[in-house]
N, CA, C and O of each residue as an XYZ file, in Angstrom:
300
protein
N       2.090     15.786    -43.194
C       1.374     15.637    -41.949
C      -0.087     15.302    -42.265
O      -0.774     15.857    -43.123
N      -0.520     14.150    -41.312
C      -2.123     14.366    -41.688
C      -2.815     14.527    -40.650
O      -3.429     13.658    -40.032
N      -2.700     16.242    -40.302
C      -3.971     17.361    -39.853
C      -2.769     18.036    -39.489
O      -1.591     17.982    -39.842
N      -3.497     18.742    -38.604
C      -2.667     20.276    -37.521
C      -2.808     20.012    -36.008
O      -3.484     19.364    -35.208
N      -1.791     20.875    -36.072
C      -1.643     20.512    -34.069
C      -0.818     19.435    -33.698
O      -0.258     18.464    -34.208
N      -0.993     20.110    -32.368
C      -0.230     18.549    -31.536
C      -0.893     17.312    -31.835
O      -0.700     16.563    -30.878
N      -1.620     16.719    -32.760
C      -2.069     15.548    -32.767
C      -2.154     15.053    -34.126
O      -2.507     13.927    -34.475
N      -1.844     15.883    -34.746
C      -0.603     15.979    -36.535
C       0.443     14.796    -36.006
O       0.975     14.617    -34.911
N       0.522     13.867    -37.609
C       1.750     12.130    -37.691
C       1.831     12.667    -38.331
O       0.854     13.351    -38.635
N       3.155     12.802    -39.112
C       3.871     12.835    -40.564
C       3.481     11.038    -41.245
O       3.180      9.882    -40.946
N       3.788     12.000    -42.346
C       2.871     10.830    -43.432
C       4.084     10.239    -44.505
O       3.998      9.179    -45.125
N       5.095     11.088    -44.550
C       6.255     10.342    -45.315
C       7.625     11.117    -44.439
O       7.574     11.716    -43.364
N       8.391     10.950    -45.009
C       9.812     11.538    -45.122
C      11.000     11.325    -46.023
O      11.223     10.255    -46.589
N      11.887     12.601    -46.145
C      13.285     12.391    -46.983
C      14.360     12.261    -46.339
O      14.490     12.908    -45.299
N      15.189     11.573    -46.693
C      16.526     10.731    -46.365
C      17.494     10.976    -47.224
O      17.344     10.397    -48.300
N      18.637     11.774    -47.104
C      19.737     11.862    -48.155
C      20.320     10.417    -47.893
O      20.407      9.816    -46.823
N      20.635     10.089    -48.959
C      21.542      8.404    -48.973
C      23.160      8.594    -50.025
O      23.079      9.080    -51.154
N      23.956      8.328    -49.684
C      24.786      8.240    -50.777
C      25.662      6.783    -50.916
O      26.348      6.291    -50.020
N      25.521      6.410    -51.837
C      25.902      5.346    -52.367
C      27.695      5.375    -52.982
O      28.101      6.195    -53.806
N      28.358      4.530    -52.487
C      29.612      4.478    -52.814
C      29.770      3.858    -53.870
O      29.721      2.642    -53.686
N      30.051      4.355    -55.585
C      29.619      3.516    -56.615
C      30.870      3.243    -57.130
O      30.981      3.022    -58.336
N      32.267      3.216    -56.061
C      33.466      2.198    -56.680
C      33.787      2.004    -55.653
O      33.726      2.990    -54.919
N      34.316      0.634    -54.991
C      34.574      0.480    -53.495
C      36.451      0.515    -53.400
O      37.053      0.488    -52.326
N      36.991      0.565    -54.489
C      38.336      1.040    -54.814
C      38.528      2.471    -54.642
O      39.666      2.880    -54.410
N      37.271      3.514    -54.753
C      37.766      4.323    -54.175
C      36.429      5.862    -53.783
O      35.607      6.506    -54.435
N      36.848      5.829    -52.582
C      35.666      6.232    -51.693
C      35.292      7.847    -52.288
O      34.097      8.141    -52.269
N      35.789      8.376    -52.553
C      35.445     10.227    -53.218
C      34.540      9.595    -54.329
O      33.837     10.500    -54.778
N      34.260      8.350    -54.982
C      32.859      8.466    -55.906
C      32.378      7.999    -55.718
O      32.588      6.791    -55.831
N      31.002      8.609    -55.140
C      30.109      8.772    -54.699
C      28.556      9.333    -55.401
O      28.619     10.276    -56.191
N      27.465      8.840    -55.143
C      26.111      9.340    -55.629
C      25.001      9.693    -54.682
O      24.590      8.860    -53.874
N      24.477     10.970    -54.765
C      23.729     11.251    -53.649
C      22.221     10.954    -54.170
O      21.920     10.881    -55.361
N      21.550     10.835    -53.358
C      20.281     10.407    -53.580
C      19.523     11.220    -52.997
O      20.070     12.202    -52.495
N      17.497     11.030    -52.831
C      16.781     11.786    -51.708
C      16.051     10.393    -51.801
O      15.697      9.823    -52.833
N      15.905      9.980    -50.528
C      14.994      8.625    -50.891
C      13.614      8.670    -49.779
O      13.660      8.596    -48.551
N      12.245      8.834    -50.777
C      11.100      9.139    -50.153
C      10.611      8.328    -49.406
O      10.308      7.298    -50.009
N      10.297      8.303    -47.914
C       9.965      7.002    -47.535
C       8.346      6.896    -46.967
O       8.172      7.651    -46.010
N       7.653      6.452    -47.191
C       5.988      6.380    -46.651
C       6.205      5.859    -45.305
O       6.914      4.871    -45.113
N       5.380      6.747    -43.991
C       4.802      6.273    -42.951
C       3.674      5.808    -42.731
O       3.341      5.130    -41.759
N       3.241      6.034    -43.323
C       1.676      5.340    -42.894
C       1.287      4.280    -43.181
O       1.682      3.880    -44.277
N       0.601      3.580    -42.589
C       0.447      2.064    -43.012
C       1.709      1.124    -43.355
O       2.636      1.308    -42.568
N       1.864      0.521    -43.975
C       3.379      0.013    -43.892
C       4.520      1.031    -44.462
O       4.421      1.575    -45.562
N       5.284      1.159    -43.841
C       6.503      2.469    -43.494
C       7.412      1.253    -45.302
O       7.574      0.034    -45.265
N       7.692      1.960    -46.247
C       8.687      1.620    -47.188
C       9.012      2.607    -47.885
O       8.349      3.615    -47.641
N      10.171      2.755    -49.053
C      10.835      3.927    -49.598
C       9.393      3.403    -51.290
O       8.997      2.434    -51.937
N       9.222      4.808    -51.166
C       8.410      4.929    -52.215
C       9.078      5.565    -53.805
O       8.696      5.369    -54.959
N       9.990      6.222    -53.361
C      10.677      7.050    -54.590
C      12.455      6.861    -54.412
O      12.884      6.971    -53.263
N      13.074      6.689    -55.107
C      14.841      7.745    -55.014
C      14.720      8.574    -55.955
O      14.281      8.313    -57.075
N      15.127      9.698    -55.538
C      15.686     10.790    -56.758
C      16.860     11.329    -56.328
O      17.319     11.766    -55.272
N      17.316     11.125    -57.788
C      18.542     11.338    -58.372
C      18.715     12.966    -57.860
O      17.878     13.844    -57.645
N      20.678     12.929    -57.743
C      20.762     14.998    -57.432
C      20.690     15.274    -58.687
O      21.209     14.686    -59.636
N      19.847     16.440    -58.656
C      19.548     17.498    -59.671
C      18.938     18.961    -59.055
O      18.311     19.066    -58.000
N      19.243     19.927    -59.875
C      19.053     21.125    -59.266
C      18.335     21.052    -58.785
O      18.665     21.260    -57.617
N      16.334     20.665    -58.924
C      15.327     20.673    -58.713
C      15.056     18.922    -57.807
O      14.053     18.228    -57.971
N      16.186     18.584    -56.942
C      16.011     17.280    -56.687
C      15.247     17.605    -55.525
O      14.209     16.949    -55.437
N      15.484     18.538    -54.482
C      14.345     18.641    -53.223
C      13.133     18.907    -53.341
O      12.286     18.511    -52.541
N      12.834     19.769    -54.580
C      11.019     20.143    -55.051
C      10.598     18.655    -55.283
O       9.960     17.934    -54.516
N      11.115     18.356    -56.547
C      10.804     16.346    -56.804
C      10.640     15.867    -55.533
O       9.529     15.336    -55.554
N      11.213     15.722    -54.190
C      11.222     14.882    -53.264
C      10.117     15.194    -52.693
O       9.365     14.231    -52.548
N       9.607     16.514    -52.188
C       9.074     17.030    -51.542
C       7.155     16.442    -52.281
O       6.114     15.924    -51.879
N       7.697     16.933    -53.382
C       6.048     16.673    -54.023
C       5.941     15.319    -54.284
O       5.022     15.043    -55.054
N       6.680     14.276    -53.828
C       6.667     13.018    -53.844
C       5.945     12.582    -52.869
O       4.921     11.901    -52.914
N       6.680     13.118    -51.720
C       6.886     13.015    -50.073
C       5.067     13.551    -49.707
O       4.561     13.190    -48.645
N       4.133     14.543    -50.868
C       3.067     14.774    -50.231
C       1.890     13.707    -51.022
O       0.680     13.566    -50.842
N       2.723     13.143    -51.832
C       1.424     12.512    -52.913
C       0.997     11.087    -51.791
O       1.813     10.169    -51.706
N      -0.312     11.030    -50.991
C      -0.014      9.873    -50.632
C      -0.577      8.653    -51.110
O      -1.177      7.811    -50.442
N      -0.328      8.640    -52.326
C      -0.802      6.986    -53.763
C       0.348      6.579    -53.955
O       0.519      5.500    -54.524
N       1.601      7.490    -53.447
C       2.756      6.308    -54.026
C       2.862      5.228    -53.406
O       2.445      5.063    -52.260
N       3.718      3.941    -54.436
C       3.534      2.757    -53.932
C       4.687      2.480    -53.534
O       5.557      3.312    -53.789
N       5.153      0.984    -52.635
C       6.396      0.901    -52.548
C       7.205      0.555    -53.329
O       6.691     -0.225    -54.130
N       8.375      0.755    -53.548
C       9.495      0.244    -54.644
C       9.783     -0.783    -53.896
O       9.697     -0.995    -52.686
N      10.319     -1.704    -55.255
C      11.032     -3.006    -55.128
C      12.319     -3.154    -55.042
O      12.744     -3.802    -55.999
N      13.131     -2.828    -54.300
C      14.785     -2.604    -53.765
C      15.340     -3.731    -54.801
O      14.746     -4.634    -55.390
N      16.418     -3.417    -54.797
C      17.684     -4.513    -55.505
C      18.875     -3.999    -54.697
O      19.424     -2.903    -54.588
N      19.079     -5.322    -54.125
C      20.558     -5.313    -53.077
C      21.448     -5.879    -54.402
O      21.188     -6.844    -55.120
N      22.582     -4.944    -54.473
C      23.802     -4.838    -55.211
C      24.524     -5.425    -54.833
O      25.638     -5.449    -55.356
């Protein structure tokens, strides 16, 4: 968020995504957290991978606001 109160914007957000990584057969699967920046131009700044510690990673991603946008690759 950038300030307090009713007049507080959120400044990023997390998105679980999961990716279907054999299309022969749907139970395998990969979950993601994918960080996305609001402010100024809205793009996904981070994915992280599941790992025990994958929501702390997202979260302290989600507050840094220098990340830049990532460069997607459509599969």
């Amino acid at each position: 968020m950038d300030g307090k109160g009713e007049s507080a914007k959120p400044q990023a957000m997390i998105v679980r995504l999961t990716k279907f990584s054999d299309p022969e057969d749907p139970n395998k699967t990969e979950s993601f957290l994918a960080v996305v920046r609001l402010a100024g131009e809205a793009c996904v700044t981070d994915l992280v991978p599941a790992s025990a510690d994958q929501n702390v990673k997202a979260r302290e991603f989600a507050d840094n606001k220098g990340r830049k946008c990532m460069e997607l690759k459509r599969e």
